[in-house]
C-alpha positions in Angstrom: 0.0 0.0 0.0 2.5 2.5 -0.9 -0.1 4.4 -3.2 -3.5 4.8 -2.7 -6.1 3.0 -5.6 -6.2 5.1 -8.6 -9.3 7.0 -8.6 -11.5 5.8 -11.0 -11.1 2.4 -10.7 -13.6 -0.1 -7.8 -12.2 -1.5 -4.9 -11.6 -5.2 -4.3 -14.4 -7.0 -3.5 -15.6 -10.5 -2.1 -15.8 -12.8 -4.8 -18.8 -13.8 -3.3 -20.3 -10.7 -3.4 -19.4 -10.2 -7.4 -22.1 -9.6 -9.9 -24.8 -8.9 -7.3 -27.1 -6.1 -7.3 -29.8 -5.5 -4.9 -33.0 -7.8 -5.4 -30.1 -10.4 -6.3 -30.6 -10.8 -10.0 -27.6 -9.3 -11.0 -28.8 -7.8 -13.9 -27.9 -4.5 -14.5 -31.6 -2.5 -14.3 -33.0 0.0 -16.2 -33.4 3.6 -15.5 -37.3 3.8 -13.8 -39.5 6.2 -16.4 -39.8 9.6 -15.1 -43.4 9.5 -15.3 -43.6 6.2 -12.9 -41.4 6.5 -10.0 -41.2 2.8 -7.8 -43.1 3.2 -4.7 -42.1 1.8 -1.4 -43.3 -1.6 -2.2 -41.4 -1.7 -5.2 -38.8 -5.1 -5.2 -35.8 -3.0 -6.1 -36.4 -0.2 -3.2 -37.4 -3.1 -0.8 -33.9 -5.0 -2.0 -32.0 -1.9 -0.7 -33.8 -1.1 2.1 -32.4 -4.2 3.5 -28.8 -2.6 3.2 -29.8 -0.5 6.3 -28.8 -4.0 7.8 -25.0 -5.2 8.6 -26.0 -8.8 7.5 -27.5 -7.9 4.4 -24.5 -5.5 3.4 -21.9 -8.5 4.2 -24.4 -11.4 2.2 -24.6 -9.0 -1.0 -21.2 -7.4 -1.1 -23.6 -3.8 -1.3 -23.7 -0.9 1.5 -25.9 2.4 0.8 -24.7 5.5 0.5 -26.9 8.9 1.3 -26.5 12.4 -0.2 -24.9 14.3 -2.6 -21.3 14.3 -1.2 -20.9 10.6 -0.9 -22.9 9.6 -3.7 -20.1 11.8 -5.8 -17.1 10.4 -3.7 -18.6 6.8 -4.9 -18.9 7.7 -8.4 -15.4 8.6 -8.8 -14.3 6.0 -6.8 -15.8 3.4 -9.8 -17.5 1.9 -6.7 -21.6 2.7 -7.4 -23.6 0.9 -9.1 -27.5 2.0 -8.4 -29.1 5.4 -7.9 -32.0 6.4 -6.1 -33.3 9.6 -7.0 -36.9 11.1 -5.5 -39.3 12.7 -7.1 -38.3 16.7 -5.4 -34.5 16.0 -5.6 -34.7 15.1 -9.3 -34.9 18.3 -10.2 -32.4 19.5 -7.4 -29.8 17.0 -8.1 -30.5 17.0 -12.3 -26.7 17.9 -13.1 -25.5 15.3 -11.0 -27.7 12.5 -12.5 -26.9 13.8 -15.9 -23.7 13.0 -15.3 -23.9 9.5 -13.6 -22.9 6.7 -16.1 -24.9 4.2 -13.5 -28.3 3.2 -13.8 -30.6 5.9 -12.1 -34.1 5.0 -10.6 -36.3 7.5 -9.8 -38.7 6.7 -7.0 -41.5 8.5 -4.9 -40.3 10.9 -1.7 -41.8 8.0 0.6 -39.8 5.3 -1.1 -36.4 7.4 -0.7 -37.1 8.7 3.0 -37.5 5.0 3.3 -34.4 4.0 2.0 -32.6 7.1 4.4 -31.6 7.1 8.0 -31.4 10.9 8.1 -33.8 13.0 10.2 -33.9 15.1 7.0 -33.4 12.9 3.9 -32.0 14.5 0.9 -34.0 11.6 -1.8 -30.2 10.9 -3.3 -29.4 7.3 -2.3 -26.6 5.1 -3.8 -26.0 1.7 -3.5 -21.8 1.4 -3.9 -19.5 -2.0 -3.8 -18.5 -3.2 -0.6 -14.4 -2.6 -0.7 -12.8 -6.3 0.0 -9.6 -5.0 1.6 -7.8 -7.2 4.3 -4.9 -6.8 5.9 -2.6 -8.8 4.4 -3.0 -6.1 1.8 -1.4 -3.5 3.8 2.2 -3.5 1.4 4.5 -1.1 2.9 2.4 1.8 4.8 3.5 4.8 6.8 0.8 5.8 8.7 -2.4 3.3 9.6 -4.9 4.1 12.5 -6.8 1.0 14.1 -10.0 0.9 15.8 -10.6 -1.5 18.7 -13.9 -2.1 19.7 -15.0 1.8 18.3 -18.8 1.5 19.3 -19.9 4.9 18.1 -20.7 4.7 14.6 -20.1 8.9 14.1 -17.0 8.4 15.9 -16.2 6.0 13.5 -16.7 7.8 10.5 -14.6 11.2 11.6 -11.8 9.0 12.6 -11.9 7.7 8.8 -12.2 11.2 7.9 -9.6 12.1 10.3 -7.1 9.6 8.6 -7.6 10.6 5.3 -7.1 14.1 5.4 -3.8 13.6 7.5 -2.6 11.0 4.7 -3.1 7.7 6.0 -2.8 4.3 4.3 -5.2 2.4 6.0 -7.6 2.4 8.7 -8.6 -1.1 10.3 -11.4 -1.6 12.8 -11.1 -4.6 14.9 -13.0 -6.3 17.8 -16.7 -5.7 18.5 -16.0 -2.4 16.3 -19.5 -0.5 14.5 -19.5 -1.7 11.2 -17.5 0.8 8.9 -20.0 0.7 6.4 -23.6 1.5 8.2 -25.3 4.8 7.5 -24.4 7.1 9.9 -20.7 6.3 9.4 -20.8 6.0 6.0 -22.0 10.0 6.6 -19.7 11.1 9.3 -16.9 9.9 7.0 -18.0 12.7 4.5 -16.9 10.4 1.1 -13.6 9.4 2.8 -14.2 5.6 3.0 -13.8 6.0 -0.6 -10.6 7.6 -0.5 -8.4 5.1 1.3 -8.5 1.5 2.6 -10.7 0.6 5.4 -10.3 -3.1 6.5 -12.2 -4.9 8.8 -11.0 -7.5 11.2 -11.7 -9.7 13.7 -8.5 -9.8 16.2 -6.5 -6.6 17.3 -3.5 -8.9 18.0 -3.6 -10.4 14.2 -4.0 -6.8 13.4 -0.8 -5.8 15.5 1.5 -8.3 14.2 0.5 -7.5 10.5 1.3 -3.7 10.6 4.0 -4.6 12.5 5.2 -7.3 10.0 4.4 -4.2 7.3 6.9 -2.1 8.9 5.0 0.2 11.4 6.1 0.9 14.9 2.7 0.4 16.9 1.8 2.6 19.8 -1.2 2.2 21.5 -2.7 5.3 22.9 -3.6 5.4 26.8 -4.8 7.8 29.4 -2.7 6.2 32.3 0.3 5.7 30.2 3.9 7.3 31.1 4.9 8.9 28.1 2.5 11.5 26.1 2.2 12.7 22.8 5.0 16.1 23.4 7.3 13.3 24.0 7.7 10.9 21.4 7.2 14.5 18.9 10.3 15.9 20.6 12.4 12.2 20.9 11.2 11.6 16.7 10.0 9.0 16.6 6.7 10.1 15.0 9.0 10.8 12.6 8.8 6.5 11.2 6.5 4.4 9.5 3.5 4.2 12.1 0.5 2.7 12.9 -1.7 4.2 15.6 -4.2 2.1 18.1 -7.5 3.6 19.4 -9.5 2.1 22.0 -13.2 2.4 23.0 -14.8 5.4 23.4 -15.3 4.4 27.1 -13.3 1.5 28.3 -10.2 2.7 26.1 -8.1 -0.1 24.6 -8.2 -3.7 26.2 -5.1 -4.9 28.4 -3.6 -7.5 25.7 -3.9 -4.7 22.9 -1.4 -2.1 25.2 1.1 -4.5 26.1 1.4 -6.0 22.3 2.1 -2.3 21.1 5.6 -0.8 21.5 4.7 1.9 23.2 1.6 3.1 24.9 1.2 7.0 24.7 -1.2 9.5 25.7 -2.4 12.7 24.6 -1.8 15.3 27.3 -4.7 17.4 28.5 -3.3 21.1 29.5 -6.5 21.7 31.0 -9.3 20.6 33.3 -11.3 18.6 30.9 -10.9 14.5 32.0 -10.1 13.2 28.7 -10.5 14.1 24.8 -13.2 11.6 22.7 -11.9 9.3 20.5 -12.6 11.2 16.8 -10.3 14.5 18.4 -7.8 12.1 19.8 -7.2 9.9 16.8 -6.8 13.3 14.6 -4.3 14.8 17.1 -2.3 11.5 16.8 -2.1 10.9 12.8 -1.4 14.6 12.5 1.3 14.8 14.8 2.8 11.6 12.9 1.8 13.1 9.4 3.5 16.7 10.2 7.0 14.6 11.8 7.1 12.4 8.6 6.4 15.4 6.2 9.4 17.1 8.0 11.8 14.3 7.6 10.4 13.3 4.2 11.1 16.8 3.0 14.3 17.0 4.6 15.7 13.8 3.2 14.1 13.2 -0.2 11.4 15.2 -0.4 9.1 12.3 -0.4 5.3 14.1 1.8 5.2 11.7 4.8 2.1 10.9 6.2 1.5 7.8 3.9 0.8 11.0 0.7 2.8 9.0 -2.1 
């Protein structure tokens, strides 16, 4: 994973999962008639529908995506394959459809506030590839975050965010983690899970060992540990190929996951507040590694560190 996947171009997906669109035919439908949008009942919306479920996204190889921003990020990603267009945002969205080289289906307002999860649906609903990446795809990265046990699906999705805009090659969720690819972090990531990897695993210690195996120093972040963030800035060793563990949102990171890392590091609170949420922490972190490999990277052979190749 030296270079991210050429835009343009689908992720890697269960072979499983190939072929499939929703309602399982895999036939490739045709755009609805603007004069009859599918209702509610329809076999198509109903197939999607069921995409609001983790089961149904893993058994299909599908996930939905909602809104304008990440139904573009899919789209140039290669990764949709459906559209689902209401009746009022038809008109709003028309440039955007126009342009879609998918097949679009236009369906009533009640069929597309069924398909959202928003409070305030905006009728544009995708239905994109699942990504099949795994961690023995990891190559050679410089900067990976990994979620263990990350229960708060926004949380979730900023963190992916949070990675991508800092450079990162990879995040992994492990553990009883929220599934990457449900709604609201699908949202929260704002079109990022289409930018870089995001893997899903079962074990954090099988998730260790192959970053580790890739290259990565590993340090698990901890609120009791010894040495903070300020410290391992000023010693440089933000400055290498690293890979960055996050813990629960409340119980922090299990005891096994600490002691495989190589170092456990906090993030020092100058103030009185008792601790910083996972999202803000996890963006402190891969900056501070992205800004220490940009320096040595520019320094040396001008090579953007930060996993930006």
């Amino acid at each position: 994973m030296t270079s991210r996947r050429p835009q343009g171009h689908s992720a890697g997906r269960p072979a499983s999962a190939a072929g499939r669109r929703p309602g399982g035919t895999g036939v490739r439908p045709a755009a609805a008639s603007p004069g009859q949008p599918d209702g509610i009942r329809s076999a198509r919306v109903a197939a999607a529908r069921r995409l609001r479920r983790v089961a149904a996204r893993r058994d299909e190889g599908l996930f939905l995506v909602e809104g304008a921003q990440a139904v573009t990020a899919a789209l140039v990603a290669g990764a949709l394959v459906e559209l689902f267009v209401g009746e009022s945002a038809a008109v709003r969205h028309a440039e955007l459809i126009a342009g879609t080289d998918v097949p679009v289906r236009l369906v009533t307002d009640a069929a597309a506030a069924a398909l959202s999860e928003t409070v305030t649906p905006q009728g544009l609903v995708g239905v994109a590839e699942l990504p099949g990446h795994r961690l023995a795809d990891l190559g050679r990265p410089r900067l990976v975050a990994i979620c263990e046990g990350a229960n708060d699906p926004g949380n979730a999705g900023t963190v992916i965010r949070s990675a991508d805009a800092a450079g990162a090659d990879a995040v992994v969720f492990v553990g009883d983690s929220v599934d990457p690819f449900g709604g609201k972090c699908v949202r929260a990531s704002a079109g990022s899970i289409f930018h870089l990897p995001v893997v899903v695993a079962e074990d954090a210690l099988a998730a260790v060992a192959a970053v580790r195996e890739a290259g990565c120093r590993v340090l698990a972040t901890s609120g009791r540990a010894a040495r903070d963030l300020d410290d391992l800035a000023s010693e440089g060793i933000l400055a290498v190929p690293t890979a960055w563990i996050f813990g629960n949102e409340a119980r922090g990171l299990t005891a096994r996951t600490v002691a495989s890392a190589d170092t456990a590091v906090r993030v020092p609170v100058y103030g009185q507040a008792e601790s910083l949420n996972l999202a803000v922490a996890s963006a402190l972190c891969l900056y501070a590694s992205a800004r220490a490999q940009r320096v040595v990277g520019s320094a040396t052979s001008g090579v953007r560190g930060g996993g930006a190749h």
